[in-house]
Structures are given as structure tokens and as C-alpha cells.
C-alpha positions in Angstrom: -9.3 -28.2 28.2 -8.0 -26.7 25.4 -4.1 -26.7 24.1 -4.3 -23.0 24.9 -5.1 -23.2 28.8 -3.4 -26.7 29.1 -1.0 -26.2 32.7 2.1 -26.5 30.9 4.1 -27.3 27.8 7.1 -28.3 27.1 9.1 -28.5 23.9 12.8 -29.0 23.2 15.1 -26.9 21.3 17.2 -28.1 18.4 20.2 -28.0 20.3 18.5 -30.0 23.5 17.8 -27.3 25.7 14.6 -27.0 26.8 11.8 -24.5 26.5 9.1 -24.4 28.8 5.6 -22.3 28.8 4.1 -21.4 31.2 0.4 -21.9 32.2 -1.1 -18.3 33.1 1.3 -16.6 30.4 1.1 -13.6 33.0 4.3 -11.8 33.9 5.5 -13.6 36.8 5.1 -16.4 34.0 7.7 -14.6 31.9 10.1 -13.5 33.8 10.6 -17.2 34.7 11.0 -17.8 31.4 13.0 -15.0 30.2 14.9 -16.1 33.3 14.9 -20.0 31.8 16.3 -18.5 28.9 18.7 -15.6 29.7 19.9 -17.5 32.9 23.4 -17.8 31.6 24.0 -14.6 30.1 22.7 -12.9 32.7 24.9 -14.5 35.4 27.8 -14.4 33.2 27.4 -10.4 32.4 27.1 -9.7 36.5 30.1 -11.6 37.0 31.9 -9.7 34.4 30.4 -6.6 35.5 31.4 -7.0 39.1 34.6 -8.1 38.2 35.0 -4.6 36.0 33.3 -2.3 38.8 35.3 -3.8 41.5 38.6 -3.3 39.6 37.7 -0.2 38.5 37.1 0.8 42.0 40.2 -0.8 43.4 42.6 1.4 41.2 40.4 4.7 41.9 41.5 4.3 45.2 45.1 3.4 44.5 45.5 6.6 42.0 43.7 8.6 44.7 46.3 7.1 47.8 49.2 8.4 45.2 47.8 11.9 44.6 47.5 12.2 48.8 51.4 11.0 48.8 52.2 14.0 46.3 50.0 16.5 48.7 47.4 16.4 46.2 49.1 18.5 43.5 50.9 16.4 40.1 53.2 14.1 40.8 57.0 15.1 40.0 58.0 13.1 36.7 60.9 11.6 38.6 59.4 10.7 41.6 58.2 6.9 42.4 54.7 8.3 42.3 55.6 10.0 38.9 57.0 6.7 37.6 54.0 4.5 39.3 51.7 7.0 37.2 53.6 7.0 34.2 52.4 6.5 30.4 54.1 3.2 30.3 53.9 2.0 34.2 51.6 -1.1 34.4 48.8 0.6 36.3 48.8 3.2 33.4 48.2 0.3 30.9 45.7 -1.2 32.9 43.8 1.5 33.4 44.0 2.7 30.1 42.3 -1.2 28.7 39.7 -1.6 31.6 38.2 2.1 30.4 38.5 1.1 27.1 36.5 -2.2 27.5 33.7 0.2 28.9 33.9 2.1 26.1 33.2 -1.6 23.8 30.9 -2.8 26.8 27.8 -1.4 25.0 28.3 -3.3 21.5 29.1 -6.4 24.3 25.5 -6.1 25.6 23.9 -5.7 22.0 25.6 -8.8 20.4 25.1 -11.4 23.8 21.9 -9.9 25.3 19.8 -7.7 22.2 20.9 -10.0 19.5 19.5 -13.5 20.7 16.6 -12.1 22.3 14.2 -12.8 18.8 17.1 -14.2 16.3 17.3 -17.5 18.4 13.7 -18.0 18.2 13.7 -17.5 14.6 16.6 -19.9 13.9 15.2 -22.5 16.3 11.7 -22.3 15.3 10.2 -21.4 19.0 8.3 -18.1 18.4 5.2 -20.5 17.2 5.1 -22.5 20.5 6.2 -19.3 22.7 3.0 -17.0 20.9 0.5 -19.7 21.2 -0.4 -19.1 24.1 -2.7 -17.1 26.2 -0.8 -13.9 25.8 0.4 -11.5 22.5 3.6 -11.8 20.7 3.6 -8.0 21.7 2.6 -8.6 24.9 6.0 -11.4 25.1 7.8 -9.0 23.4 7.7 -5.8 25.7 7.8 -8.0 29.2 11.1 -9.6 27.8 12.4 -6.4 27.0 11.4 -4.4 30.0 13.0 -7.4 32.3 16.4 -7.5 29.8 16.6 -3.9 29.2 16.3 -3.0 33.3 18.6 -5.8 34.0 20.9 -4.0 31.0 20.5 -0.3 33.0 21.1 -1.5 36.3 24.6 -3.2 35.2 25.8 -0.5 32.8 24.8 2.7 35.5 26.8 0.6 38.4 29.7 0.5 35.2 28.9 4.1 34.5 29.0 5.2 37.7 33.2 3.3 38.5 34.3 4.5 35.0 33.3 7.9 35.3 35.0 8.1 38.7 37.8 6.8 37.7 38.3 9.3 34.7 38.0 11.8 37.4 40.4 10.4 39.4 43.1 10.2 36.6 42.0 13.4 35.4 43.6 14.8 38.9 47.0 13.2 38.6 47.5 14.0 35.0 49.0 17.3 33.4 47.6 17.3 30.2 44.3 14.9 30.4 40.9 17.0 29.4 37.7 15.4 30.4 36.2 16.3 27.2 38.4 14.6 25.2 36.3 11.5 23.3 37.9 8.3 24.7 37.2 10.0 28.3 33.9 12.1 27.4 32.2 8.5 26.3 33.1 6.9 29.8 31.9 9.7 32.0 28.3 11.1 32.7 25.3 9.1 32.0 27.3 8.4 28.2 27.8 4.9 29.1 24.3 3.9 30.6 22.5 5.3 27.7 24.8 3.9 25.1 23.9 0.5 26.5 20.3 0.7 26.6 20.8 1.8 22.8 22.9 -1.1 21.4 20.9 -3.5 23.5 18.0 -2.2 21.1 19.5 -2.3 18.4 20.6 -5.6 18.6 17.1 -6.7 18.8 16.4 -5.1 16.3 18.9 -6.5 14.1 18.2 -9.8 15.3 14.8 -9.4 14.6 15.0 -7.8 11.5 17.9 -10.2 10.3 16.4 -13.0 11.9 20.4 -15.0 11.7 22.4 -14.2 15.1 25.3 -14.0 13.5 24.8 -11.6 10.4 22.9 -9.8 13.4 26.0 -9.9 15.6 28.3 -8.6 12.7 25.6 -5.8 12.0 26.2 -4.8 15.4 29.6 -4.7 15.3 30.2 -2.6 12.2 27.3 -0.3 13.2 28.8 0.5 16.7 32.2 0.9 15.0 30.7 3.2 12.6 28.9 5.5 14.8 31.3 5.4 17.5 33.3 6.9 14.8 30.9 9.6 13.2 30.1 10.6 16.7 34.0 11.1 17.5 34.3 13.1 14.4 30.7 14.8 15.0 30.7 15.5 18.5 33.3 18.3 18.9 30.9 20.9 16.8 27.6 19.6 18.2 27.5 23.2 19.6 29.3 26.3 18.2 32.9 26.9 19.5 34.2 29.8 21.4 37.5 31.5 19.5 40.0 33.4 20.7 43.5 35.0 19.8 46.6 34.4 21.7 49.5 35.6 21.8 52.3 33.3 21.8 54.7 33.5 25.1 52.2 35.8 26.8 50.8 34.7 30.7 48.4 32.2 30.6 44.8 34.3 30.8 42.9 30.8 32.1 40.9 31.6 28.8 41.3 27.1 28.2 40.8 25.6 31.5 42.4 22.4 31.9 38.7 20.1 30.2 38.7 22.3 27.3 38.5 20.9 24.0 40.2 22.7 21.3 38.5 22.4 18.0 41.3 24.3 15.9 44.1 25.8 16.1 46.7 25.8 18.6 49.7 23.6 16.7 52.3 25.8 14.5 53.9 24.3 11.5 56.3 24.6 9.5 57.2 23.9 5.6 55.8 24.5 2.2 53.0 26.5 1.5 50.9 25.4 3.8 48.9 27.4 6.0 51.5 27.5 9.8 48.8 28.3 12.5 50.8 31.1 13.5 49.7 34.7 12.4 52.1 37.8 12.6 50.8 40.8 14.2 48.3 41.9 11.9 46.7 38.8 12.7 47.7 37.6 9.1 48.5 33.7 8.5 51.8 32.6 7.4 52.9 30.3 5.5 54.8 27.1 6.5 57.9 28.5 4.4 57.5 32.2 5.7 57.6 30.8 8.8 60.5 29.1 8.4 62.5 32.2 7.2 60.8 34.6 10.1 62.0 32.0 12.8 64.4 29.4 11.1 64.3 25.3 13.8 66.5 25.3 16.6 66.6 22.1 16.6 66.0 21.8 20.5 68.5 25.0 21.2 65.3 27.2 22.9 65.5 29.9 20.2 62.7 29.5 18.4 60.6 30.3 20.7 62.1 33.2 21.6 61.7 34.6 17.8 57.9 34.3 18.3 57.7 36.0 21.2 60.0 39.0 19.6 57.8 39.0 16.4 54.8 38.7 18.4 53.0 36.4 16.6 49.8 35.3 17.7 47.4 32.0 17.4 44.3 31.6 16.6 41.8 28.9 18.8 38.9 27.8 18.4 37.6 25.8 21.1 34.7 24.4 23.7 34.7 25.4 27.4 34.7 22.0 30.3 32.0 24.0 31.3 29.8 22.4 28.6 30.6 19.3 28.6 27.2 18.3 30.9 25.4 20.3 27.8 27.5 17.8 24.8 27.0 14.7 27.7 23.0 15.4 27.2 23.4 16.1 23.5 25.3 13.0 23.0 22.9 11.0 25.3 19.7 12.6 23.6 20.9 11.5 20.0 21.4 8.4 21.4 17.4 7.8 23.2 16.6 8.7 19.7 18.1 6.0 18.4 17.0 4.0 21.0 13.6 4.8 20.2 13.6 4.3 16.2 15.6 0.3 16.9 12.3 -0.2 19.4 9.6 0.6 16.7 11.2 -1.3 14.6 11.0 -4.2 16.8 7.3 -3.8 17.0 6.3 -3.5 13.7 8.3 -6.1 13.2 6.3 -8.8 15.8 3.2 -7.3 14.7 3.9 -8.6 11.4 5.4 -11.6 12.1 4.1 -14.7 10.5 3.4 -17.4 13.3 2.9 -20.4 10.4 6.7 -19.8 9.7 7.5 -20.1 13.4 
């Protein structure tokens, strides 16, 4: 019998925990082991996810119970509902850091599930014993990742799925919230599912490539960070805005329903030279100072605003319908599968080349 078909081997890990091969190397073979392996990470990560979802759940239905109370129009300011549902009010805050930690979750799943999935093997020498068996570093690699990355999808869509009713939900009992603003758009939709999947890649990626967990885990970090940034910047202009003029004091037209995004425009200033936002009616800009002399501050006295109305000025907007935000959720999402799919070539190039001597 040769080492390769011997029924099972066993080695030890430099930090005393044991890894075990086993004897067919066929996939109910590996997902004991990736099970073996992953066993605390992945009980920890459903705990936490259940934990989040049921929360998150729990306070849907409280927001909802005090929308009913009002007769399901926006709580008065003054009223306990109002003061329950308040900007400062404990439930506010803690809804306000639960959909925040979704927002994170996906650089959580790339530095304690992607990351470790190769870099561990590198720093403790097991890829040599783990690929010299009867089946292909390639063939290790995609089984581990299919079993990680559907365990991944399943926790982040039941994640997805609380968050993005719960945005809803405070979405109703809010005056000014728009859905398509980017610290709700990113917890709604399919956003957070798919944004998972990707920084679970990456981080193997970067574990593989790195071959360190932690320089891996700090790649992760900063490159979440930075994209989550870019795409914040990015994301309002992924399609061409609508524009329109409005005149200020006129009747609302419904022109920007309640999840519109404005891209530009829309805030008057005053001072200097700079440009105001407000336009006169030839639909010419003012300056901050000509402003200032058309329609001198109030100071809270209420005639300001009258002044614009009298001189008709108007404003000029550019913004992006809620209608399209299931067009930005799939162009958001799509950018990120692409993503997705670069970190995963990488990773197999990467095992392909991978020299077994150096373990």
C-alpha cells in the first residue's frame, strides 16, 4: 500500500491542533475536513449572524407596532412615538449601529473566513501533506471554496434579507430618509449578499497571494475601506442624472419623490463670490454676495424666504429617480461579481503554481 492510498493520515499543526486527511480524498472527504478546519468559525459566524437577523427582526417589528400607533402616517415630533423614534432615542442608535455592522459584515467574512482559508496553510506548512494525496490542489481548492463560499451566501442573504427590511421599515416612519441614499442603498437589495461573496474572495485571494494572515487581513481592511469609499463617491453618477428647474416657494410638482437622490443642486448659499445655487429669473447664477444684497439673512425672522419667492428665483437639480435604484442595486452588484471573479482567477493561478516542496 502506498503513502498515497494509506486509510488515513494524521499530522499536527504547529500550534497543536490537528490535521487529518482523509482516505478517498472525495468530497464527502472534504467537507469533513473543511468542516475539521472551519468548525469554529463557522459556528461562531451563525451565532453572530442569528443573533444580528433576530435583532434586526425584533426592532422591524417594534418600528412597525409604532407606525400602526400613529395610523400609519409620520409620527408627530412631540408625541411618545415621535420621541421613541427620535435621532437621539436609544432605538434610533441601535438601529442606526446594527445596519451599520451589516454594512462592515462583508470585510468581517473576508478577514475570518477568505483570509485563513490558504494563508494558514502557508504559515503552518500543511498545503504539502493536504495536496499529497489522491486528489488536486485545484481540485482541494474549488471544494473548499464552493462549501465556504455557500455557507458565506446563505448567512449574508438571511442578513440581507432582515437589513433590507428593516431600512424599509425606517424608511416609513422617517420624513426625510431616501432609500437611495449610500449608507441605506448598500444594506438593501441583493447589495449585501453579493458584497459578501466578493470580500470572501478576495480575502483568499490576499491570503493566498500574501501567503501572512495578517498583512492579508490588513489588505482586506484598507481595500474594503477604499472601495467602499470610491463606490460612495462613484455610485451617484453610475447612470446619467435627470435635471430639472424649480422654482423656489412654488407647490411641490412630486418631480423628487421621497428615494430620490439629488446629485446637485438644491442648497442656496450665501457669501463671497462663490457660486449661490440660486439663479434669478433668467435662470442666471448668483453669486453668494449678490445674493446677500438681493435677499439680505433674517436671522430666523421668515423673511428671507419670502424675498425669493417675490424675486422668483429658481434652483437648479440634478438628480436620480427611487425608481432606479433596482437599475444602480444591479450596477453596484454587477461591478462587484466582477470583482468577484478577477480575486477567483487569481486564486487559481495561484494553486496551479504553487510549489508543493516549499509546503
Amino acid at each position: 500500500m502506498t503513502p498515497i492510498t494509506r486509510p488515513r493520515l494524521a499530522a499536527h499543526r504547529e500550534d497543536g491542533t490537528e490535521l487529518t486527511t482523509t482516505p478517498d480524498g472525495g468530497v464527502s472527504g472534504l467537507i469533513w475536513l473543511t468542516w475539521r478546519q472551519h468548525r469554529w468559525t463557522v459556528l461562531g459566524t451563525l451565532v453572530l449572524a442569528a443573533v444580528l437577523v433576530g435583532w434586526m427582526t425584533y426592532l422591524s417589528m417594534e418600528v412597525t407596532d409604532l407606525w400602526h400607533q400613529c395610523h400609519n402616517t409620520l409620527c408627530p415630533e412631540d408625541s411618545p412615538q415621535g420621541h421613541r423614534l427620535g435621532g437621539a432615542s436609544g432605538l434610533a442608535l441601535t438601529i442606526g449601529s446594527l445596519l451599520r455592522l451589516v454594512q462592515y459584515m462583508p470585510m468581517l467574512i473576508g478577514v475570518f473566513i477568505g483570509v485563513p482559508l490558504l494563508s494558514r496553510e502557508h504559515e503552518q506548512r500543511t498545503l504539502l501533506l493536504a495536496w499529497s494525496q489522491d486528489i488536486s490542489p485545484v481540485r482541494w481548492l474549488w471544494t473548499k471554496l464552493s462549501l465556504l463560499g455557500l455557507f458565506v451566501a446563505a448567512v449574508a442573504a438571511a442578513v440581507a434579507g432582515a437589513s433590507d427590511h428593516l431600512e424599509h421599515v425606517v424608511s416609513n416612519v422617517s420624513k426625510n430618509a431616501s432609500m437611495f441614499e449610500y449608507h441605506t442603498f448598500v444594506n438593501t437589495g441583493m447589495l449585501p449578499l453579493v458584497i459578501s461573496i466578493c470580500w470572501f474572495a478576495v480575502g483568499v485571494a490576499l491570503g493566498a497571494a500574501i501567503k501572512r494572515t495578517l498583512p492579508a487581513v490588513f489588505g482586506v481592511a484598507a481595500g474594503f475601506i477604499g472601495l467602499m469609499l470610491l463606490v460612495q463617491y462613484r455610485y451617484p453618477t453610475l447612470m446619467k442624472p435627470l435635471s430639472a428647474w424649480r422654482q423656489v416657494g412654488a407647490p411641490d410638482d412630486g418631480l423628487l419623490d421621497k428615494n430620490a437622490l439629488v446629485v446637485k443642486g438644491g442648497i442656496i448659499n450665501y457669501g463671497g463670490e462663490q457660486l449661490s445655487g440660486a439663479y434669478d429669473a433668467s435662470r442666471r447664477q448668483l453669486t453668494g454676495a449678490e445674493l446677500e444684497r438681493l435677499c439680505p439673512p433674517d436671522n430666523g425672522a421668515g423673511t428671507t424666504f419670502s424675498c425669493y419667492v417675490d424675486n422668483h428665483l429658481q434652483q437648479y437639480i440634478e438628480y436620480q429617480p427611487g425608481s432606479r435604484i433596482p437599475d444602480f442595486h444591479l450596477i453596484v452588484g454587477a461591478g462587484y461579481l466582477g470583482l468577484t471573479a478577477v480575486a477567483l482567477a487569481a486564486v487559481w493561478l495561484i494553486v496551479r503554481r504553487t510549489n508543493l516542496s516549499a509546503g
